[in-house]
Steps between C-alpha positions, in 0.01 A plus 500: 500500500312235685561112455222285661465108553722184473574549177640828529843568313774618695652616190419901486284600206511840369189678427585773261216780484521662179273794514387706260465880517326807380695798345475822643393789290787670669778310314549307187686247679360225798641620811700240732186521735411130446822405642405677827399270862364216332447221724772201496566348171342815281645648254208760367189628543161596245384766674511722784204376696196725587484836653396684799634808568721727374722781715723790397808512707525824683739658236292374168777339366398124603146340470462141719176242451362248680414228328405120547879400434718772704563885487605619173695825459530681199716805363163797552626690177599208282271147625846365484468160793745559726441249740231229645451466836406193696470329785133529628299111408193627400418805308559867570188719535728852629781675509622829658857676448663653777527866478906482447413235238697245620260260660203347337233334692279269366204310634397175369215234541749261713403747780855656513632821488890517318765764484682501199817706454464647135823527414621145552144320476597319793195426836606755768201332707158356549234613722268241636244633715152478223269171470380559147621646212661835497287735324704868542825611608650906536780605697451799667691794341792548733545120433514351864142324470327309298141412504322213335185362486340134432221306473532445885277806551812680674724743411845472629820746572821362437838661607723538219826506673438211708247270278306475803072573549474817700123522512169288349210674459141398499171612444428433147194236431627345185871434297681762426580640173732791467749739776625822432653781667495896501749627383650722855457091648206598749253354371483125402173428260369126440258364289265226594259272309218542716525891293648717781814673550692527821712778571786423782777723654780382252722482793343349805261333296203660692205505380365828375136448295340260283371635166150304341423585137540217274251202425792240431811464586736774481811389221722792527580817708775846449560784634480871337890629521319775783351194703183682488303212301512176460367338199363129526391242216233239544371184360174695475634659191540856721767734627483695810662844613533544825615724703761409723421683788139478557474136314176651339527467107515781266388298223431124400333401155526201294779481270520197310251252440672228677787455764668861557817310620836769509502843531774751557559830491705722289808651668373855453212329667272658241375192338362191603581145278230215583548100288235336466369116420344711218809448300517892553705770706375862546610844613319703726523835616609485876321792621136463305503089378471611137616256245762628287626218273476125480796251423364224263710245405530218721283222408481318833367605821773799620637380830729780604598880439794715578643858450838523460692725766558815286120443345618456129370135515234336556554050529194283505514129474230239413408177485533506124888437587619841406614845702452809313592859560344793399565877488229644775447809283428368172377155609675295232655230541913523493601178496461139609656196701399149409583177682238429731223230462200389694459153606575194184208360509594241226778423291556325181794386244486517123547149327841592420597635840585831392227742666351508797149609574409657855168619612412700784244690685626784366244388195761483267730224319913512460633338204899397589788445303675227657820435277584889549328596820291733376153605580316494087138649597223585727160402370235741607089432525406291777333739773571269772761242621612249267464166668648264203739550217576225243686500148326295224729167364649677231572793653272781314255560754424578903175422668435703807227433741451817744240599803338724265290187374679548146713180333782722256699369223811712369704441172855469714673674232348831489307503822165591358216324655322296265183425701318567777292224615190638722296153558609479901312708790796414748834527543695304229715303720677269251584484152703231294546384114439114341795343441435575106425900581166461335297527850510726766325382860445737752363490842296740721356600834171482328519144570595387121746396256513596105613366238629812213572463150881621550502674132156651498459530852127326474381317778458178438370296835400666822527225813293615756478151754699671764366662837784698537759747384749371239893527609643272283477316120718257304493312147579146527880487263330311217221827547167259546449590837461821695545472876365797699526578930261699679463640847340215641753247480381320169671463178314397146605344268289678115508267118671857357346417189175514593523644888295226610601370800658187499437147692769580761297791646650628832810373727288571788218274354720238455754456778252610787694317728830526319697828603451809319549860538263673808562851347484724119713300230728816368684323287476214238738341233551172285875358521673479173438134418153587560421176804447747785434827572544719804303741727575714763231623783467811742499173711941502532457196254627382140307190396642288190237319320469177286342741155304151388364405826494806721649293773729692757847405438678760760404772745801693542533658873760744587361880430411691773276710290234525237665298195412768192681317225706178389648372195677243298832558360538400065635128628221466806754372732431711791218773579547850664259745673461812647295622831424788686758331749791696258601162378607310249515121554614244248307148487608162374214389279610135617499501903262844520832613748618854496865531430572845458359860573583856393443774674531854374231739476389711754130425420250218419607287210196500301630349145742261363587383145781312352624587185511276193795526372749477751527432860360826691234569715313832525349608827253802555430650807255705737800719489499628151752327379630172243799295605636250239706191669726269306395197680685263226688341780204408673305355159818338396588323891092349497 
């Protein structure tokens, strides 16, 4: 909780966060996960953030991720949570387990290294030593080193025992991606972006021979169980075998059609597992690259891949938000974990208050249950991230406007689409309803705004005055006029009736001289009574506006990032917005002063919404996940 000005109350206000949650397929009944390290004054959490890796622990019975919000650990056999860790302030990108299984590492884009003990969740240390993010982490397998690597260029051996940097070592030309060792600990294997592998005496850190091969970047590296190959995965859609003592391959091809980014190999080490941005794992026989089988159902880009220890199991996880597991043999699918998301894009209340709508770059939509907590529906079609979610005025319908250039309206009750609207070459950046539900305006990077028959889904009026991408759109409360933002700092103002553009043409036509926004409006909304609006600007700015005028009112100062969103609570008495500064500051629509802030998520705040009904306020995050704060004490106190 943060309290800022003068006018700042000394009495303490409690900001409940009510989260929501998704139900594993695991259990009929919501697990006490979104209880777990929530930050001060939380009591819940929708969603378990994104994912980046997954790990077996060395006896199969525990399987950790990193994620955007902490290290989660599950039960292997049952996806029962059993714990979240946290600790690190940005996200995770790796994770290793010690070989006893009682340490977990975990590397993170706050250019640490942490020790975690497993059983009691609790920091056993933190290893500074990197200058960028930490890409890779692997102990070696008697468990006194562990090596890491970052997007310093350098790779870097830590002792264990100590927490101290034994050795860095140099010689790569670009970041580093991935670390692994053999499994007899003499040989230490990294993985650069400039596409070569190093090999390194896993001990002293020497180094032994550099192996070229890849175009791109090389994503992933593992040892056969005889250390006689190593088997590397590329962004150049190949995998390599090499072998380990000569460093000349036995065998590269191209194996997916896009980013080849984990592979592993079987503990038998007779098969080879490679995920894919394809959406798609394979097998491959180790000794002659044949395919064997393909794993399709992931319908995301697949980010990681693991066999269990005994080789029973194979875990991948994607950006789609789930982990599945497969039998190797048969290559169906055994069962699945749920709970992840990608980054909430935009969020949006029913009229009643009751559901939520999230969407994400994930390219779908969540429908929410609020009274119960309970996730209702996924809706399914865009091909690309959804950039704005709103639910019509009487609660029937949900416009979605999505990168793939399409404008998507859903019947909320069944979650069928109803129509796709096609008229846009460019992203669809923005999408919101008339105050009567009959219209639906939409904006674009193709530079223009439309005006849709919300029923029928014809176009009526196509707006095509602006010289620049379209971030932002809002209808006037009495619906008359459309207000729309674009990348080069100018808002219009459209007749919706007849999309002609009206006598007030452009704030920066205007008030040349008067203060404006020097960067992209990304956000734009009417206040309830309808005599101002509000817009917020990549420029760290939230300008309130006289709606009959155009006049600047306010410029609000106190972000330290890009401003993505703001918004008017149901009375209009104060304003919040979000940033990529992680905040959440609270305005008084009177003196422009910022009185409170929330902080929370681990990632950019990218949406906020109030609800209608009753005094909440829904956040969405870079970080995959909604919170939900009762701020009633701050509405009522203004």
């Amino acid at each position: 909780m943060f309290k800022f000005g003068e006018i700042m109350k000394q009495q303490f206000y409690s900001i409940i966060v009510i989260q929501l949650f998704i139900f594993s397929v695991f259990s009929l009944q919501a697990q006490d996960y979104t209880q777990w390290e929530l930050p001060d004054g939380a009591i819940g959490r929708l969603g378990k953030g994104k994912l980046h890796q997954i790990r077996y622990s060395p006896d199969g019975q525990t399987l950790a991720v990193a994620g955007s919000i902490g290290i989660w650990i599950y039960d292997a056999v049952t996806g029962v949570e059993l714990q979240l860790i946290t600790g690190h302030t940005d996200e995770i990108e790796c994770l290793a387990f010690s070989p006893d299984g009682n340490l977990i590492a975990s590397g993170s884009n706050d250019d640490t290294i942490r020790l975690w003990n497993l059983n009691s969740g609790k920091g056993m240390a933190t290893l500074i030593g990197h200058y960028d993010d930490i890409r890779g982490v692997a102990f070696s397998p008697n468990g006194k080193l562990l090596a890491s690597t970052s997007e310093d260029a350098t790779v870097c051996l830590w002792d264990v025992a100590n927490s101290k940097l034994k050795k860095r070592l140099s010689g790569h030309s670009d970041w580093g991606r991935v670390v692994a060792f053999s499994s007899d600990g003499s040989i230490l294997a990294s993985g650069n972006n400039d596409g070569t592998i190093r090999l390194w005496d896993g001990s002293t850190g020497e180094f032994l021979k550099k192996i070229p091969g890849h175009s791109r970047g090389v994503t992933s590296l593992a040892f056969s169980p005889d250390n006689k190959t190593i088997v590397s995965g590329s962004d150049d859609g190949t995998i390599g075998f090499w072998d380990t003592d000569s460093a000349q391959d036995k065998l590269i091809f191209t194996a997916h059609s896009w980013y080849v980014v984990s592979v592993a190999f079987s503990p038998d080490g007779n098969t080879v597992a490679s995920a894919s941005y394809d959406n798609t794992i394979h097998l491959w026989n180790a000794e002659t690259g044949d395919k064997e089988k393909s794993l399709l159902g992931h319908i995301q880009p697949v980010v990681t891949v693991q066999f269990s220890p005994n080789g029973d199991t194979i875990a991948s996880g994607s950006q789609d938000g789930t982990i599945r597991f497969w039998h190797p043999r048969t290559g169906r699918e055994k069962n699945i974990l749920v709970g992840h998301t990608r980054n909430v894009k935009s969020i949006a209340f029913s009229p009643d208050g009751k559901i939520l709508a999230s969407g994400n770059s994930g390219k779908t939509i969540h429908l929410w249950n609020i009274p119960t907590k309970s996730y209702i529906n996924t809706l399914i079609g865009h091909t690309e991230t959804v950039g704005s979610v709103e639910i019509s005025p009487d609660g029937s319908q949900l416009v979605s406007g999505s990168w793939d250039g399409t404008v998507r309206i859903w019947d909320i009750q069944t979650g069928k689409e109803k129509h796709t609207l096609n008229d846009h070459v460019g992203n669809v950046a923005c999408v919101t309803f008339s105050p009567d539900g009959s219209k639906i305006a939409s904006g674009s990077y193709d530079n223009s705004v439309r005006i849709w028959d919300s029923d029928s889904g014809e176009i009526l009026h196509t707006m095509n005055k602006h010289t620049d991408r379209v971030r932002a759109v809002a209808f006037s409360t009495d619906g008359s006029t459309l207000a729309s933002g674009d990348g080069n700092n100018t808002i219009l103002f459209w007749n919706s009736e007849t999309g002609l553009p009206k006598r007030m043409r452009t704030l920066n036509t205007l008030f040349k001289k008067a203060t404006t926004h020097s960067n992209q409006i990304t956000g734009l909304q009417y206040s309830p009574d309808g005599t101002t609006f509000v817009s917020s600007s990549d420029d760290r700015t939230i300008g309130i506006w006289n709606s009959m005028t155009g006049k600047n009112k306010k410029m609000l100062k106190g972000h330290s990032s890009y401003v993505l969103d703001a918004t008017y609570p149901p009375d209009g008495k104060i304003l919040a917005s979000c940033s990529w500064d992680k905040m959440i500051r609270f305005w008084t629509t009177d003196s422009g002063e910022s009185v409170f802030g929330l902080l929370g998520h681990t990632g950019y705040v990218l949406s906020v919404a109030f609800s209608p009904t009753e005094k909440i306020l829904a956040s969405g995050s870079q970080d995959g996940t909604v919170l939900l704060w009762d701020v009633s004490n701050i509405l009522k106190d203004q």
